[in-house]
N, C-alpha and C positions, 0 to 999 in steps of 0.2 A: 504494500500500500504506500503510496505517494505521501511525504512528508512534504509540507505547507510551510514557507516562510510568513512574517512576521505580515509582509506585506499582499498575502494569497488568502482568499477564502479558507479558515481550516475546517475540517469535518468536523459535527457538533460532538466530539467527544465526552460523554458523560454528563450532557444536557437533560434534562429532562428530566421526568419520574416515572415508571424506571425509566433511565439512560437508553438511547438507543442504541449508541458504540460505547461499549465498554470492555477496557485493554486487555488481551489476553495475556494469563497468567505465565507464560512463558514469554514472551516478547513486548510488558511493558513498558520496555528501555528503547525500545529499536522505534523511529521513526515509522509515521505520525505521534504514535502513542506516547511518547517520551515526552512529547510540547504540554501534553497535561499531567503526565501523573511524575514528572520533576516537582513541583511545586504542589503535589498533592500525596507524597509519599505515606502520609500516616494515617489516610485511606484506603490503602490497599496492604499498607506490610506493618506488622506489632513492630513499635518504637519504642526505647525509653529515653525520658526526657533528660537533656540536659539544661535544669535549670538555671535562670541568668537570679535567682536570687533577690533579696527585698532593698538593696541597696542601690547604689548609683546610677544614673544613667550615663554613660560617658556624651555630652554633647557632643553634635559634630557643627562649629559654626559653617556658615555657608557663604563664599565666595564664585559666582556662578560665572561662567565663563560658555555662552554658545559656540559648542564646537562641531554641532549639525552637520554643518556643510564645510568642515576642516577637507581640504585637496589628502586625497591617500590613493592608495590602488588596491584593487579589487583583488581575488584568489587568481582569475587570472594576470593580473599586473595591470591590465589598464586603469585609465583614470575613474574616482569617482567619489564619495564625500563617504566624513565618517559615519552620518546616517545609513547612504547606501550600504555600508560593508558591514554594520550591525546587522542591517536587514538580512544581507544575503548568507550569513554565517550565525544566523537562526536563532540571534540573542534573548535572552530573557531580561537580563537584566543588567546594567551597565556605570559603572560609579568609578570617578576619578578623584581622587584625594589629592591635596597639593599643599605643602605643609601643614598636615592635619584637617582641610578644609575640604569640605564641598566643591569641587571646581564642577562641575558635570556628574549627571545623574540622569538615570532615562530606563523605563519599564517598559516591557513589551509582552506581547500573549498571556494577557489579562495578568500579569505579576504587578505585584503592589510593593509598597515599602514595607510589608509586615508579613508578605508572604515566605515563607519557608523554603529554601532550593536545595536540591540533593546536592553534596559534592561532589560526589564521585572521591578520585584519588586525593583530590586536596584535603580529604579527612588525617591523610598518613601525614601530612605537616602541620594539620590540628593535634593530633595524636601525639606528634616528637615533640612537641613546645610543650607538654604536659610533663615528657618525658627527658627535656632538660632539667625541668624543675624540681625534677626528683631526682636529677643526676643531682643539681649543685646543692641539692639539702642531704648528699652522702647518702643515700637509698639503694643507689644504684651504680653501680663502678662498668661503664662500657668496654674496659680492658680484660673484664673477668669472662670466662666462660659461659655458655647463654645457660647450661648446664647447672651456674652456681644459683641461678634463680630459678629452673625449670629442669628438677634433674630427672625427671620423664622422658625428657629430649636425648638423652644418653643413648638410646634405642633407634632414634631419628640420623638424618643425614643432617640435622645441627650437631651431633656430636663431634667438638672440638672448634665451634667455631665460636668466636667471641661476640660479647653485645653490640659493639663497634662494627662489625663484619654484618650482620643484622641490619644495624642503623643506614650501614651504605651502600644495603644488596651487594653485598661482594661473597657473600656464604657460595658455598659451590653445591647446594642445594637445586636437588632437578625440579624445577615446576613449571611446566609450560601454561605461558602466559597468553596463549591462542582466543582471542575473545570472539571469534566467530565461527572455534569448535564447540559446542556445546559438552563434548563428552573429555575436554580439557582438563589441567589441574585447574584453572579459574573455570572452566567450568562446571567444573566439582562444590567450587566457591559458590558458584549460583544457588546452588541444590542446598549447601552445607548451610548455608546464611539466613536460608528463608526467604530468597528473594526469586527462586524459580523452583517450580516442579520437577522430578524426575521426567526427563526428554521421553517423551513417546520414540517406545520402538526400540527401549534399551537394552540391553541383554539382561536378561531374566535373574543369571546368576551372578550380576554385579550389584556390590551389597555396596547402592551409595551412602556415604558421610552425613550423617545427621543433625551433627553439627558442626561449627567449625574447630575446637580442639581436638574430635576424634579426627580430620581431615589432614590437623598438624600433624600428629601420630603417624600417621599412614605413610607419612614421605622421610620414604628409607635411603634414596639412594642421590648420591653425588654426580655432577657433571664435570666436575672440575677441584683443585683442592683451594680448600676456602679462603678467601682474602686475596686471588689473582687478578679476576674481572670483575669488572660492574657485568650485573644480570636483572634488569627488571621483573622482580614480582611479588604479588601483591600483599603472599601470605607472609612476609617478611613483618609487614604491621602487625600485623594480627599477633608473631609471636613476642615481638616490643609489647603491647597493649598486656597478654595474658604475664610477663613480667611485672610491669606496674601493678596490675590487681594482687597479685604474691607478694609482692614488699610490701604494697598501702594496705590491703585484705579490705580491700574498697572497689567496685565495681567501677569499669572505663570511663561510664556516663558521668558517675558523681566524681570523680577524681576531674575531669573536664570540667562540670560545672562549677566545685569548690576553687580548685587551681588557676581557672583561668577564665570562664565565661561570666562568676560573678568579679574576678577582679579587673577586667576590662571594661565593664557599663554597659554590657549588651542591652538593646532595646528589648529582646525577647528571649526568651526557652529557647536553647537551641533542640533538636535529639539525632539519637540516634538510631537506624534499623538494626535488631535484636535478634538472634537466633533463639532455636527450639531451648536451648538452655542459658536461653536470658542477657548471652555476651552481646556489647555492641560493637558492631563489626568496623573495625577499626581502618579499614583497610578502603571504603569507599563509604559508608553508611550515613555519614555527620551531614545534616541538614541544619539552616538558618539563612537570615537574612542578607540581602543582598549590603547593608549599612552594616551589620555585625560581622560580615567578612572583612568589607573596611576598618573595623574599629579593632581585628585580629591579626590585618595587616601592619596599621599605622602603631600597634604595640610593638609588630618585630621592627617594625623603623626607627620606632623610637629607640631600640637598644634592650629591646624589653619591657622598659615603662617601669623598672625596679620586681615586675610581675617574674619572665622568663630571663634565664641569667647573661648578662652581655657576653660572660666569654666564651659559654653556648651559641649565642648567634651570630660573633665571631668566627668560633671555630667552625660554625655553618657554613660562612661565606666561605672558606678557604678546601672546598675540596681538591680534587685530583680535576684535571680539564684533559679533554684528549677527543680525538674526531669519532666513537664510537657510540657516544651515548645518546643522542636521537635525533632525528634524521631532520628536525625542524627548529634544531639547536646545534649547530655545527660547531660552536664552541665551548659548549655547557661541560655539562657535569652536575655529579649529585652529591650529597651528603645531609645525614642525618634526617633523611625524609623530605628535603628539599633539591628542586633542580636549582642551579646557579647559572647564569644566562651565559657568562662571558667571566675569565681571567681580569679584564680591568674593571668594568665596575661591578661586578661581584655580585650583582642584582641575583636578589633568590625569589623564585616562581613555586606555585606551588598550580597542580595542572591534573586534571581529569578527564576523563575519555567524555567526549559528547562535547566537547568545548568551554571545560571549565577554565578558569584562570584568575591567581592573584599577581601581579606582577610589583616586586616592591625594589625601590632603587633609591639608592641615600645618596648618588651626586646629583640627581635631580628632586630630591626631598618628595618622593613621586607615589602614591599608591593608585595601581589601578584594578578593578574586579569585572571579570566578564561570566556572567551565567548565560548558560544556553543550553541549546535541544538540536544538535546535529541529528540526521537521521541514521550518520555513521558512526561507531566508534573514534573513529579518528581521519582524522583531512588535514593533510600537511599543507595541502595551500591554503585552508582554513587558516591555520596556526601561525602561518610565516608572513601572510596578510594583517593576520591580529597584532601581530610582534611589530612590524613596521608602521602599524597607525597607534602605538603605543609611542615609539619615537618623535611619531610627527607630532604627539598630543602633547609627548614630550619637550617638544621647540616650539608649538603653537604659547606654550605654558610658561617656558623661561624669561 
């Protein structure tokens, strides 16, 4: 079925009473379906919340800046405004911060400033700035063994690989990360999570993962020996997260909310999507607002904010860089659950399949947030379009 830009008629998904189209349980994520149940997650899959608490609201003053009709280039490369290239890269929601401020803000397919957006991956750089915080309050030592916190893992193909090794996917841990096999290790993740049914047509005698720590268990074997390459995948979060609830004996949700969602001012409850045994899946699950990703960006810019520890989001910026780590980042690189755009200005991104994006950069004093609804997993001229009208917003802005 045909996915619907911002500026197309979309099909009345989940209008009515009852609904006439409503998303099938195995391909809620895949375009059309995606443009609504992104921002309706906790209508179709058990969430638990991460509360923002009775405290603060972090203001965001507003400095407005029309950048509509900013000159940029489309996925193909020709000319065309920043409005046009929101439209065609199927945004939901869109906010530029510029020292702390409001510069630009813009809602699309019915998103509000209070609506709720999946992240996707950018949960795993919500997830690590938790798991600074309990690095620099001595909880947690990323030099130790993943074993000294999880000695179940002993049986696993983490045995022998350190928290650090974990932190910047370099384990030599086999999981293929194929998002458009269904019967994959992610898409094992689907089934394990709660977030997709067993695939019709599955072999009878394959006894799928229940949830996702019997999933971690299962993956016994190595590709490589640990700490050689960067490897993207996903269940690498997941076993950071199920560390944290072992030292804190606090579940993911409230150690997010206590740690960091009520000390930032969030407008609202963030949550997150929950498996059959309660965990929240650390790894894509974390939903919130379009301003509370801002208000979780312009903390790591600020250094923290005294919340997340500077030498943590120091030590962030400084990963390893080299031509291998994705293909719409030619000079990136990752560490500690962050990609990092570029060796000079060190800018860390934090990026999810379907078009997420925070993009945070201290020579330009710069927060930017893209939510959206690709109908693919991933579109590098999506992404490489996105990355250069970030620049141009970025000298529109200086």
């Amino acid at each position: 079925m045909t996915s619907y830009r911002n500026s197309e008629p979309v099909p009345p998904i989940m209008q009515g009473s009852p609904p006439k189209m409503v998303p099938p349980r195995l391909d809620w994520d895949r375009g059309p379906w995606n443009r609504w149940a992104f921002q309706h997650i906790r209508e179709i899959l058990p969430t638990g919340e991460v509360w923002r608490g009775n405290g603060h609201r972090r203001r965001l003053e507003r400095a407005e800046v029309d950048l509509d009709a900013l000159p940029v280039s489309d996925s193909t490369g020709q000319p065309t405004t920043l409005a046009g290239l929101l439209d065609e890269t199927y945004t939901d929601g869109f906010l530029v911060l510029k020292d702390g401020k409001i510069a630009y803000e813009r809602y699309f397919n019915g998103m509000t400033d209070r609506t709720l957006h999946l992240s996707q991956s950018m949960a795993k750089s919500v997830t690590a700035s938790v798991f600074g915080i309990l690095v620099g309050r001595g909880l947690i030592d990323p030099a130790l063994p993943v074993t000294t916190y999880l000695p179940e893992l002993g049986a696993t193909a983490w045995a022998g690989a350190s928290v650090q090794h974990v932190l910047d996917m370099t384990t030599g841990v086999r999981f293929s990360e194929e998002y458009t096999d269904r019967y994959s290790d992610i898409g094992q993740v689907d089934v394990a999570s709660g977030w997709k049914p067993v695939p019709p047509g599955s072999d009878p005698t394959f006894e799928w993962p229940s949830h996702m720590f019997e999933l971690i268990l299962r993956l016994k074997e190595t590709s490589r020996p640990h700490g050689t390459a960067f490897e993207y995948r996903s269940i690498e979060t997941d076993v950071l997260a199920f560390i944290m609830e072992r030292v804190s004996g606090k579940r993911l949700a409230q150690l997010v909310s206590e740690e960091l969602w009520q000390e930032l001012g969030a407008d609202e409850s963030a949550c997150f999507t929950v498996d059959s045994a309660g965990y929240a899946i650390a790894d894509g699950g974390f939903n919130a607002t379009l301003r509370d990703y801002g208000r979780f960006a312009q903390l790591i810019l600020d250094n923290g904010g005294g919340v997340v520890p500077a030498d943590w989001i120091e030590a962030t910026r400084s990963g390893r860089h080299g031509p291998d780590f994705n293909p719409s980042l030619p000079e990136g690189s990752y560490r500690n659950q962050f990609w990092i755009e570029d060796p000079r200005s060190r800018a860390l991104m934090c990026r999810g399949v379907f078009g997420q994006l925070i993009h945070i950069d201290w020579d330009t004093r710069m927060v930017v947030v893209k939510l959206s609804s690709y109908p693919d997993f991933t579109d590098i001229a999506y992404s490489v379009a996105t990355m250069k009208a970030v620049h141009a917003i970025a000298a529109a802005l200086a």
